[in-house]
N, C-alpha and C positions, 0 to 999 in steps of 0.2 A: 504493500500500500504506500503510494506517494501522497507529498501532503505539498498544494501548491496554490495559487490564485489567478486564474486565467483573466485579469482585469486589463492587462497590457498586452497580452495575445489575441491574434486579428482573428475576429468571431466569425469568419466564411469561409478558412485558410487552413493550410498547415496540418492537414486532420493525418498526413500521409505516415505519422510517426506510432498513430494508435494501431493497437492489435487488432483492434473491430475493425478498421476501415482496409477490406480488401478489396482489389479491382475497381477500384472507382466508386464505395460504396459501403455502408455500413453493414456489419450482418452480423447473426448471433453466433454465438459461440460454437455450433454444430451444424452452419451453415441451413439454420432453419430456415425457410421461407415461409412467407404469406401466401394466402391464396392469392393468385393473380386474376388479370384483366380475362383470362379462359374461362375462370369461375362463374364470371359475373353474369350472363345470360342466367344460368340455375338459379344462381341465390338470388335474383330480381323474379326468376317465376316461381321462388319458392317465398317471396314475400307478396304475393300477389294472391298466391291460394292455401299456405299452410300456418300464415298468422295468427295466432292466439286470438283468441275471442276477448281474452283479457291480456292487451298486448299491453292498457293504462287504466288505470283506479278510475271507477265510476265514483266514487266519493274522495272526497279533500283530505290530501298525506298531512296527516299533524304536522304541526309545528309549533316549537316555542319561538318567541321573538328574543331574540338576545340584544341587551342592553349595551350599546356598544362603550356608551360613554365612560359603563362601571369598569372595563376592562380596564383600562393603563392603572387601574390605580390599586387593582386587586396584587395583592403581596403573598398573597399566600399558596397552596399546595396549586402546580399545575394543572391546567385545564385543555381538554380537547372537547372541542363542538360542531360536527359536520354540517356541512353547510347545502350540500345535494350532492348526488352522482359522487367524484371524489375530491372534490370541493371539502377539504379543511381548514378550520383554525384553530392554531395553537397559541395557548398562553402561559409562556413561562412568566409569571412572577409581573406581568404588564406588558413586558417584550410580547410582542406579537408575529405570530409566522403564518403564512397560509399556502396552502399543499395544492399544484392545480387550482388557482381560482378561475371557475368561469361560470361569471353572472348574469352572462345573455339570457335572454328569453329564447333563443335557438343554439343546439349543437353543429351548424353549420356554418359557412362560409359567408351563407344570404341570410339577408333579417326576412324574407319573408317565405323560407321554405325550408324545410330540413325538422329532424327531431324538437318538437316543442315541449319545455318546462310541464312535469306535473303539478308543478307549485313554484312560488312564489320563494325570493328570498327569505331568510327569516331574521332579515333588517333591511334599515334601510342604507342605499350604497353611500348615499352621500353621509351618514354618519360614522360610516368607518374609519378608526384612528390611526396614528402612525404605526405602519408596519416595519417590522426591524428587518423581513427579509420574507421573498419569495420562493418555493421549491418549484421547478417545474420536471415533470416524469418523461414527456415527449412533447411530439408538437401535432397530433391529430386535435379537430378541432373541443373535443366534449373535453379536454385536457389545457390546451391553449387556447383563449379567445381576445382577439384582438384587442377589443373594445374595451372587456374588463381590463388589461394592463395598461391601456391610456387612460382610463378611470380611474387610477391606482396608483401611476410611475411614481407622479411628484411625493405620491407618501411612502414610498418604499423605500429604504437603505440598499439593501443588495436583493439581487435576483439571483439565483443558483439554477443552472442548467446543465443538459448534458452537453456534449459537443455540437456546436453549430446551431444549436435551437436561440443561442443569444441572437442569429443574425437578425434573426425576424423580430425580438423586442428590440434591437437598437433601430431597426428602419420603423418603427415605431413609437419613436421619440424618448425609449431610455436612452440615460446615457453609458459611456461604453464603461465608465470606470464605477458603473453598481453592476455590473455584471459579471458574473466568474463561470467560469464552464468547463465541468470539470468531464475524464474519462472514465470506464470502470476503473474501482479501487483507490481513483483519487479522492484524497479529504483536502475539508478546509474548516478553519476555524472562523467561526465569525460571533461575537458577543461572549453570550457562555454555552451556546451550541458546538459541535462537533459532527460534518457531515459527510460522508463517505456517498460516493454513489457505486452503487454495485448492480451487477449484470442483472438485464431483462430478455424473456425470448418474446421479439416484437418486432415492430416493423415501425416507420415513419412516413410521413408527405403528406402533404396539405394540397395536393392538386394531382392531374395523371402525368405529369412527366418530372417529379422531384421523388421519387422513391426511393428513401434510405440514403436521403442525401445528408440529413441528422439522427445522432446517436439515442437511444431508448436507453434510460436506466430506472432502477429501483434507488430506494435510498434509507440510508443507515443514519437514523437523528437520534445524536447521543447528548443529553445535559450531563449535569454534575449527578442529578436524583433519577433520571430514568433514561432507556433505551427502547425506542420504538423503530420499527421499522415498515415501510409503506412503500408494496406491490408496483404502485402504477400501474400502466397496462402488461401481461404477459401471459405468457404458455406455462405450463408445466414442465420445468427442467433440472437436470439435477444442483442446479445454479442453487438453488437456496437452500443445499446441506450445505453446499462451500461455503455459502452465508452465514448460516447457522455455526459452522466448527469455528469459523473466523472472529463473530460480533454475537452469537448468542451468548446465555437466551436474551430473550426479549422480553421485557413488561408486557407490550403491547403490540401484533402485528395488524397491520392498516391492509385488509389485502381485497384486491379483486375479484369480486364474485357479482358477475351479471352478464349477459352480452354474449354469452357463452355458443357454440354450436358446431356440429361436425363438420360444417362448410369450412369453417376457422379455429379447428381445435388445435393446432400448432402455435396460436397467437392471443388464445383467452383459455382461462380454465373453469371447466364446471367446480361445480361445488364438491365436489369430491375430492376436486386434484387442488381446490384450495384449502381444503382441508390437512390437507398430507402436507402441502407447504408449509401449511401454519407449524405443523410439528417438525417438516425438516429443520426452520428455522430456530427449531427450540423454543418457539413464543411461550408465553404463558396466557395470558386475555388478545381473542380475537375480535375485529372489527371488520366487518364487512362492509364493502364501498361500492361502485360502480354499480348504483342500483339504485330504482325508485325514483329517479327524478327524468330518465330522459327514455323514450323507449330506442332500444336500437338493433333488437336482434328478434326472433322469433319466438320466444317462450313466453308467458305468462310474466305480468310485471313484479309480482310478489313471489315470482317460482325460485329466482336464486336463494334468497332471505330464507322460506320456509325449506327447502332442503338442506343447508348448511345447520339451520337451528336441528333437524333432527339429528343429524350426523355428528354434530357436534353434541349433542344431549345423549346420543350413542357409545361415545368414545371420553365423555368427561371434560370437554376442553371446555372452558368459560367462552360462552359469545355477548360481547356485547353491540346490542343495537339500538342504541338511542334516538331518540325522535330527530328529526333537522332543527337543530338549531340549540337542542337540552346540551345544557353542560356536563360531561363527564371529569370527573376530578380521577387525574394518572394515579394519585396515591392510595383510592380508593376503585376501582375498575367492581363498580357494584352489576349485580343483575337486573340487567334492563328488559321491558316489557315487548313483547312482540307484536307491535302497533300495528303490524300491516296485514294481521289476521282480522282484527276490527274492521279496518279498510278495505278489505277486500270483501267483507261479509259475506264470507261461504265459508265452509271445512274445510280451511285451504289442504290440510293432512290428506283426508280422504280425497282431494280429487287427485291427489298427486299419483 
């Protein structure tokens, strides 16, 4: 593991040194692939006829509203609070950090097409305080969104990225010297944080001809008091025992469970193979993310949530799933209620 600050290194350039970047191009570790542009005919007629009935909540995803203003001034035990999809923020001690923020009203490119919001922020954007730093996972859009980083920049300190994903926040009016962008394995320190990004099996591009032209990582956020560590998007690989022998265990694993499908089972994991990460990693309390807020794949909008909670209620593993917006305190990882059985108002068990 190197420990560096990519603030004066040129954020479009120079990628030719990293071990992910072969032939012109980023890739995983075992030479995974995406499903490609061949796929796409199928998975567009299999979105056309084999769509869940319950692809989005006929009733309204709870939410609490979070009080933005009390934040900088709370001093006491850490706090995480999901914000949608994998939308976090953390409070260490007032310091503020937020994981993937995208507070569009859409997962896509256009404001007026693409996956729309099950809900509602749970604040308001223009109340939100200084942020001490940004994490970003990738640069697809439900992960990066434009809008919200010019929404954002001037209250941010630093941005943390993988390789090349800074290009697109500095042509977006950050400036280049809050930006750091690190490789696998590389750390940086910044405040009283400690952050490592470490391997994802995934893919990148914001358009059809920049594919894997920026790097995918997970990431390793370590304080003085706790260690969490948060999926981003990815596959099931044996990447998160190396994880797990290197920075487990873990307080907290933040992991990916939604989106899932055999079309793209190289590049997202069902709830089973996130379950198994959870334990590669050694975690101890699991959080499920990429869920409930946007639709994007073909299963049922509550299906990820409710098969993980039994799998995990099978195998003993703590889940917690807090409503959007509840405060969970790191020092206390209590048992949270399974809101989106209400929400769905059916026997979500039995239909599964």
């Amino acid at each position: 593991m190197s420990t560096m600050s990519c603030s004066t290194q040129s954020l479009d350039s120079g990628y030719e040194q990293s071990p992910q970047f072969r032939q012109g191009k980023f890739q995983n570790g075992d030479d995974v692939s995406a499903a490609g542009l061949a796929k796409l005919p199928k998975i567009i007629w299999r979105y056309m006829f084999e769509k869940s009935n319950a692809a989005m909540p006929e009733k309204p995803i709870p939410l609490v509203n979070i009080d933005m203003a009390s934040l900088t001034g709370k001093q006491g035990q850490p706090e995480i609070y999901r914000l949608g999809h994998s939308s976090l923020l953390l409070n260490f001690s007032g310091n503020i950090w937020l994981l993937d923020p995208v507070f569009s009203k859409r997962a896509s490119p256009f404001s007026w097409i693409g996956p729309e919001r099950f809900h509602p922020l749970p604040f308001e954007l223009d109340n939100l305080p200084d942020i001490q730093g940004v994490i970003i996972s990738h640069d697809h859009y439900d992960h990066l969104d434009r809008e919200t980083i010019e929404a954002i920049a001037d209250r941010v300190e630093h941005f943390v990225t993988p390789l090349g994903v800074g290009k697109y926040l500095q042509e977006w009016g950050v400036a280049q010297e809050k930006i750091h962008q690190l490789d696998w394995w590389q750390n940086i320190e910044l405040g009283a944080l400690s952050l490592t990004a470490t391997p994802a099996q995934h893919f990148s591009g914001r358009g059809l001809t920049d594919r894997d032209e920026t790097l995918w990582a997970s990431w390793v956020i370590q304080s003085e008091q706790h260690k969490l560590f948060f999926s981003g998007d990815t596959g099931y690989f044996d990447g998160f025992k190396t994880i797990g022998e290197r920075f487990g265990p873990f307080d907290l694993t933040i992991m990916e469970n939604g989106a899932y499908d055999k079309d793209w089972a190289e590049v997202h994991m069902t709830p089973e193979q996130t379950l198994q990460a959870h334990l590669d990693l050694r975690g101890k309390a699991l959080m499920p993310v990429h869920n409930g807020t946007f639709d994007l794949a073909l299963h049922a909008w509550y299906e990820p949530l409710e098969r993980l909670a039994e799998l995990a209620q099978a195998q003993w593993v703590p889940l917690v799933t807090p409503k959007i917006g509840e405060a969970l305190p790191l020092q206390e990882l209590y048992t949270t209620s399974p809101w989106w059985r209400a929400t769905a108002d059916i026997q979500v068990s039995a239909a599964l």
